[in-house]
Wavefront OBJ file of the C-alpha trace (Angstrom):
o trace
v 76.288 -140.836 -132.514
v 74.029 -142.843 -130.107
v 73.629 -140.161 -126.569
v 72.881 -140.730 -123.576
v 70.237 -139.612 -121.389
v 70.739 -139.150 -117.705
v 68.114 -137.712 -115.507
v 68.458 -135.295 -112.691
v 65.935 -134.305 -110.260
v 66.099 -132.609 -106.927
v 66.762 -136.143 -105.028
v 69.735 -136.710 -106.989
v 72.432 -133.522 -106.943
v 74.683 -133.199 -109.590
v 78.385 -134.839 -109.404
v 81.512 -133.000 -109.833
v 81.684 -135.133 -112.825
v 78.319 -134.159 -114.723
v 79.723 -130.053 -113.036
v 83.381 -130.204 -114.710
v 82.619 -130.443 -118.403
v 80.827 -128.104 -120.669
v 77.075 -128.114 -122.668
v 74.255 -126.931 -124.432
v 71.514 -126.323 -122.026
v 67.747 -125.892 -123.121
v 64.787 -125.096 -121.356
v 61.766 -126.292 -122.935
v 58.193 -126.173 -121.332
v 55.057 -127.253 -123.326
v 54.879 -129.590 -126.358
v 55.662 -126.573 -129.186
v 59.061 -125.943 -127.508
v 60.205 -129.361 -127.059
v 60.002 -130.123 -130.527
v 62.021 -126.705 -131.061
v 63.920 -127.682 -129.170
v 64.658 -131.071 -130.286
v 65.397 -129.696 -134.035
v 67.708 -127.317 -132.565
v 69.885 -129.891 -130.511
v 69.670 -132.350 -133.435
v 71.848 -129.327 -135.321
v 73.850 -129.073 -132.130
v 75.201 -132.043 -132.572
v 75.746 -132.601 -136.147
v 78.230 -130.216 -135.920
v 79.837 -130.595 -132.370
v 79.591 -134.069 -131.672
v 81.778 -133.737 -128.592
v 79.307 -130.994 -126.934
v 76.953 -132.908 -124.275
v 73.265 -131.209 -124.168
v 70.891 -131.065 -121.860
v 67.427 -130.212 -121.339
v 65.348 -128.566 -118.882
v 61.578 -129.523 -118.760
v 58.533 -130.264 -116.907
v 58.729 -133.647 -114.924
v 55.268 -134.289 -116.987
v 57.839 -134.441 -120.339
v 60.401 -135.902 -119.141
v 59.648 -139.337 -120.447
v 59.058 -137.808 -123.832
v 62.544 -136.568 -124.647
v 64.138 -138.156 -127.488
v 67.371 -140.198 -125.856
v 68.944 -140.114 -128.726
v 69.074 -136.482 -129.461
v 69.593 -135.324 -125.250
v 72.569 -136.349 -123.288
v 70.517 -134.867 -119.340
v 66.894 -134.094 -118.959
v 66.708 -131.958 -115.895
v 63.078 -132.296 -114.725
v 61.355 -129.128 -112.768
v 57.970 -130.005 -110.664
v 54.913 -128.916 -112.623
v 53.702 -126.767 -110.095
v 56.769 -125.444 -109.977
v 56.438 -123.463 -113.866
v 54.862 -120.905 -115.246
v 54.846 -121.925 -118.145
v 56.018 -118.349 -120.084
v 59.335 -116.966 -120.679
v 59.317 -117.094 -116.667
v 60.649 -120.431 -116.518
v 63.833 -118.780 -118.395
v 65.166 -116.799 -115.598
v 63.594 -118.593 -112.953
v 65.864 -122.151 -114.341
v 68.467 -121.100 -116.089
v 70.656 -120.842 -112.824
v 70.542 -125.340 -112.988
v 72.710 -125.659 -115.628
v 74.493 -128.783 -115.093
v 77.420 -127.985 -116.601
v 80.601 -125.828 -115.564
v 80.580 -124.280 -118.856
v 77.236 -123.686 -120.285
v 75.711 -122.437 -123.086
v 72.245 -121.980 -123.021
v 69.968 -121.932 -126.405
v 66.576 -120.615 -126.719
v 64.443 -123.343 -129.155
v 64.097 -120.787 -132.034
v 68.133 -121.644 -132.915
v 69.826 -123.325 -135.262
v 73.531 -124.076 -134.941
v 75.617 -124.225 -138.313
v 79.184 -124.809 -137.004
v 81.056 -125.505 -134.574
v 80.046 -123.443 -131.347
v 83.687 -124.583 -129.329
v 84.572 -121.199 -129.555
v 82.035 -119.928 -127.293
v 83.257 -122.671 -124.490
v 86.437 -120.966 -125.027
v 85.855 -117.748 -124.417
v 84.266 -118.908 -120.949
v 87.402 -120.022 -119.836
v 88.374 -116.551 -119.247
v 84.873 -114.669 -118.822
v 82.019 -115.831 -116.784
v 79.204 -114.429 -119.177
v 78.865 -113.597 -122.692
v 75.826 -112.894 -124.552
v 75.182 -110.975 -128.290
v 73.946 -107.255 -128.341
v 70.191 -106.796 -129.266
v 69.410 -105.248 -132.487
v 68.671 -102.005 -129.797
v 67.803 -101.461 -126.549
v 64.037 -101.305 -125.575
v 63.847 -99.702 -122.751
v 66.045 -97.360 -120.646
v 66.969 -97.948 -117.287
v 67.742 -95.736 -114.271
v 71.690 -95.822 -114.461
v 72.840 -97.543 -117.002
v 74.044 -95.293 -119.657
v 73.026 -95.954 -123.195
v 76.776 -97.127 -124.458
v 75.857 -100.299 -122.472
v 73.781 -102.299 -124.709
v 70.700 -104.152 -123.744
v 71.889 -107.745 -124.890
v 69.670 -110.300 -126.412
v 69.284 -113.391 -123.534
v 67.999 -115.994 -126.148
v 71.870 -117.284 -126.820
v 73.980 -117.062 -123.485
v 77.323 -118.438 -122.248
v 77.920 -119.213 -118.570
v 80.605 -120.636 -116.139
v 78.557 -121.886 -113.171
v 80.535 -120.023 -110.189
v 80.233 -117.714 -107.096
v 79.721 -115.073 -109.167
v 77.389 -116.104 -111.822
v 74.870 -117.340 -109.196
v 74.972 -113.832 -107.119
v 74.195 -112.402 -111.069
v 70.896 -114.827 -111.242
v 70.072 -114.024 -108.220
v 70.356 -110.334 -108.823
v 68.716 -110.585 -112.436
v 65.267 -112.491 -110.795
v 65.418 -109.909 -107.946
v 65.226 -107.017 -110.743
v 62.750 -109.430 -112.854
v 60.677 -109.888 -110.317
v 60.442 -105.856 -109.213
v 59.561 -104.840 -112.850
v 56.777 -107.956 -113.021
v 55.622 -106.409 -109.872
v 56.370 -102.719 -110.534
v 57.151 -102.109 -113.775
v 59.893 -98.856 -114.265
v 59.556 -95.560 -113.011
v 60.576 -93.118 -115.448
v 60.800 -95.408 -118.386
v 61.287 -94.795 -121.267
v 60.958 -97.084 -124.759
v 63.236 -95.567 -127.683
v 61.255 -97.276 -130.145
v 58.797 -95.500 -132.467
v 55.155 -95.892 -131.363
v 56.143 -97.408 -128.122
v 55.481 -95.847 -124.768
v 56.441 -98.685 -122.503
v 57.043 -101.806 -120.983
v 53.585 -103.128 -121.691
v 53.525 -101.950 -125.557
v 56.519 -104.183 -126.295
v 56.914 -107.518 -126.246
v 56.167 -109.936 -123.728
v 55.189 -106.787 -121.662
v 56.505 -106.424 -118.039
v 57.525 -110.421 -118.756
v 60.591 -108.997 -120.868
v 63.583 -110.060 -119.801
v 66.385 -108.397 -120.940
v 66.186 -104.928 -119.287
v 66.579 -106.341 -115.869
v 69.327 -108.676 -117.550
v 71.053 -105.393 -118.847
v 70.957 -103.593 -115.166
v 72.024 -106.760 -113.076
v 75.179 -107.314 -115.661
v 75.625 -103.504 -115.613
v 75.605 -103.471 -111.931
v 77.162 -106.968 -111.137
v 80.789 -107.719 -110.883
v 81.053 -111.053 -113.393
v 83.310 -110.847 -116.310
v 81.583 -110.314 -119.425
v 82.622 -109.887 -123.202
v 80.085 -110.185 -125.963
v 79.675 -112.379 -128.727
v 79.583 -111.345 -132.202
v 76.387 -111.223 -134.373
v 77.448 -114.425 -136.238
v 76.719 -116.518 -132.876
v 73.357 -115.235 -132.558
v 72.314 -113.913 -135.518
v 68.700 -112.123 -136.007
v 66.299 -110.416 -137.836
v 68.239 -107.956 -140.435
v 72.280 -108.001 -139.694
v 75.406 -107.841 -140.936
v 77.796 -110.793 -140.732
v 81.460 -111.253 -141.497
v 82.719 -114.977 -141.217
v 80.576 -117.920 -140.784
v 77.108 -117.652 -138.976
v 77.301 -120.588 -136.271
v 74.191 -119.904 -134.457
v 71.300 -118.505 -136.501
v 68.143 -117.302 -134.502
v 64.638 -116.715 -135.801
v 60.990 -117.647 -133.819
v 60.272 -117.434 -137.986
v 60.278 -121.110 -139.433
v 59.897 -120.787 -142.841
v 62.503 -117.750 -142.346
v 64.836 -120.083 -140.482
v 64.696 -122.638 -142.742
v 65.587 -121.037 -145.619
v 68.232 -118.414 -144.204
v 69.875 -122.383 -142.917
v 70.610 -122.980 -146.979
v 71.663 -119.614 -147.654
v 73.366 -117.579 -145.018
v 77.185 -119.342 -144.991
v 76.660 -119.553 -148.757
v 80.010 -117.014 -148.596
v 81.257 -116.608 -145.829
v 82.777 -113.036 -147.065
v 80.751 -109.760 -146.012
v 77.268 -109.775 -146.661
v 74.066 -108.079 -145.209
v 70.694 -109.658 -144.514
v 68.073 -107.212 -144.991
v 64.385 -108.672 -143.115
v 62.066 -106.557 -145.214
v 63.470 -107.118 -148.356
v 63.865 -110.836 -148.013
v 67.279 -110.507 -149.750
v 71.362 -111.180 -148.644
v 73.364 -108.270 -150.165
v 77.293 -108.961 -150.551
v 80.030 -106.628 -150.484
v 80.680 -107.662 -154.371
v 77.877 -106.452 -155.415
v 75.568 -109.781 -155.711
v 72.266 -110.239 -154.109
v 70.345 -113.642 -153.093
v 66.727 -113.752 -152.658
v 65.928 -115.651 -150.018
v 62.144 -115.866 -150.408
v 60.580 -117.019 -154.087
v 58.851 -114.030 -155.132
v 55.548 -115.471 -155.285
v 55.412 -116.526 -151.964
v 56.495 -112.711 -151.062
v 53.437 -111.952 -153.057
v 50.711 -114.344 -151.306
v 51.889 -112.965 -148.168
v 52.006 -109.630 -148.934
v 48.271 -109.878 -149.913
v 47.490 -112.865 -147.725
v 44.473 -111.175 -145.762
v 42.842 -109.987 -149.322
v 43.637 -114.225 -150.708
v 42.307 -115.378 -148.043
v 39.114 -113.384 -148.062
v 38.692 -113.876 -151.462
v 39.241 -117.916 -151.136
v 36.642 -118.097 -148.171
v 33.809 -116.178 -149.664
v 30.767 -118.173 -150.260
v 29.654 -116.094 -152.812
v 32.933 -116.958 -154.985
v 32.388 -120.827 -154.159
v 28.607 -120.952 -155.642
v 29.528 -119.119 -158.545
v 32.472 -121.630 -159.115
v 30.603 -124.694 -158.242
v 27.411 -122.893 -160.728
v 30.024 -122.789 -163.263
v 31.558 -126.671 -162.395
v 34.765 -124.596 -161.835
v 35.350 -124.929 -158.439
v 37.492 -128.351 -158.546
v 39.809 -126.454 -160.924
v 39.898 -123.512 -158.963
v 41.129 -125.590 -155.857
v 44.128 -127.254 -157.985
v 45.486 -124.172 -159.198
v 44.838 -122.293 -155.631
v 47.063 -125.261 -153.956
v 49.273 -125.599 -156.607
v 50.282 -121.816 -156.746
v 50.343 -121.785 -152.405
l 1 2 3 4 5 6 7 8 9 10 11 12 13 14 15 16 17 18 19 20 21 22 23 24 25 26 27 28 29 30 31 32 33 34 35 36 37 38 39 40 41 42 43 44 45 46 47 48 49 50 51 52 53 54 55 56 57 58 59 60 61 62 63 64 65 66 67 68 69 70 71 72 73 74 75 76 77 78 79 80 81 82 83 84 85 86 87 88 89 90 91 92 93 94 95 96 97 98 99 100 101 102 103 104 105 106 107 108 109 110 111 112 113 114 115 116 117 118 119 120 121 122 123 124 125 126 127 128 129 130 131 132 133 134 135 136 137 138 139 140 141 142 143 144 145 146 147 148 149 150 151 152 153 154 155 156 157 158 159 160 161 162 163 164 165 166 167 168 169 170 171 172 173 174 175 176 177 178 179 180 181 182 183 184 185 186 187 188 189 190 191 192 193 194 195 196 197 198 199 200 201 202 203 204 205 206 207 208 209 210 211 212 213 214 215 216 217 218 219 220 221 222 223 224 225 226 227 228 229 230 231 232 233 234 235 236 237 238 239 240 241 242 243 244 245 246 247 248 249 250 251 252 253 254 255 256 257 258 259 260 261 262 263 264 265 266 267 268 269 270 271 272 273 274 275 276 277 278 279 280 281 282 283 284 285 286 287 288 289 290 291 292 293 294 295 296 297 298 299 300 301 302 303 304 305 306 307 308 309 310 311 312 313 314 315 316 317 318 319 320 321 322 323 324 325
């Protein structure tokens, strides 16, 4: 399907037109996440070819945005960014499109995501639960789960802006501030600055302003955002890894069944209720990166590549090194 790309800047306001329909929104700063980001809306659409998308990036980008892949490109000042997960929260609020679904560029969507757009018809926010929540915040009790902000559903309203604006005032206070009293429930952490992204993380303050806001919320289930190890029940649409090689091969493997099965991170392996298990990484590659530090040593000493040249060895040596990477 040929799209079409319309840009928006501040000297041209959105129409009710481009505001009454629904999207994919990404924001993508910097040349790694626009080709994420491209990948990721190229999957967008195989599967929902009725779903417009749109991108937010810097005006220095704009012209770089594949047409055919982008129906908007949104374009933010360069002096405007700062060019870190920042420009997240700080953008997120200009959405074009009443019903929005914004994507981090780590995704890939395997289905049809219609559901989602759905759901916003009667809620104005829903995101996935985190694997757990990092750190705890002055009331909020801990049955209210910190929620993972890299997969989020919108309606633009009253009361989703007065929520951005309350999530960048809290942002902005722990940037500044930090969090008295905090405290990180995860082993070996003490704080906001051993975790990461630091005081830059954003989904504690995203926690306390939806905790303490008055949208409607409901959350999504894992198989719309699915990460690191997880259960999942029904197809995975939305699969979500900053892990390439991990992404790409969990793509082929994960909606394999679509009956109950568990993805276990560490293991490299999808475990199903029946009783069968898939190995989703070929066991020598678990094995060069296991030992990748001691390879690598061993590949770069000089001492190993005189005695292999000495020995006229060394162009066999470098066929079977590549050929067994």
């Amino acid at each position: 399907m040929r799209r079409c790309r319309y840009v928006v800047s501040e000297d041209a306001p959105l129409s009710y037109e481009i505001m009454n329909n629904r999207g994919v929104v990404y924001i993508a700063i910097g040349e790694q996440y626009l080709r994420e980001a491209t990948v990721s809306a190229t999957s967008v659409a195989e599967y929902n070819q009725e779903v417009d998308i749109c991108i937010i990036t810097s005006g220095s980008a704009a012209d770089e945005v594949r047409s055919d892949v982008f129906d908007r490109v949104i374009a933010i000042d360069d002096e405007e960014l700062r060019r870190d997960i920042r420009d997240k929260v700080y953008n997120i609020r200009q959405a074009p499109y009443e019903k929005n679904l914004y994507l981090d560029t780590d995704t890939i969507v395997l289905g049809d995501i219609s559901p989602v757009f759905e759901s916003l018809g009667r809620f104005d926010i829903t995101a996935a639960h985190a694997p757990y929540t990092t750190v705890t915040v002055d009331g909020v009790p801990d049955a209210f789960r910190e929620l993972n902000t890299g997969v989020v559903g919108f309606v633009s309203n009253e009361r989703t802006s007065t929520f951005f604006d309350d999530w960048t005032r809290i942002y902005d206070d722990q940037i500044e501030s930090g969090r008295p009293g905090e405290r990180v429930p995860i082993e070996g952490k003490s704080g906001l600055e051993d975790i990461g992204f630091g005081r830059l993380h954003d989904q504690a303050s995203f926690r306390e302003a939806l905790f303490e806001g008055d949208v409607r919320f409901t959350a999504l289930p894992r198989e719309y955002n699915f990460r690191h190890s997880g259960r999942a029940h029904g197809e995975v649409k939305i699969l979500h890894t900053s892990n390439k090689r991990r992404r790409e091969r969990l793509e082929g493997l994960i909606n394999d069944s679509v009956y109950g099965r568990t993805y276990v991170r560490n293991k490299e392996r999808i475990y199903y209720d029946d009783g069968r298990t898939v190995r989703t990484e070929p066991r020598i590659e678990r094995l060069m990166s296991r030992f990748g530090s001691a390879e690598r040593a061993v590949v770069r000493s000089e001492l190993v590549t005189r005695v292999l040249k000495a020995t006229n060895l060394f162009d066999v040596a470098s066929r079977l090194y590549r050929r067994v990477r």
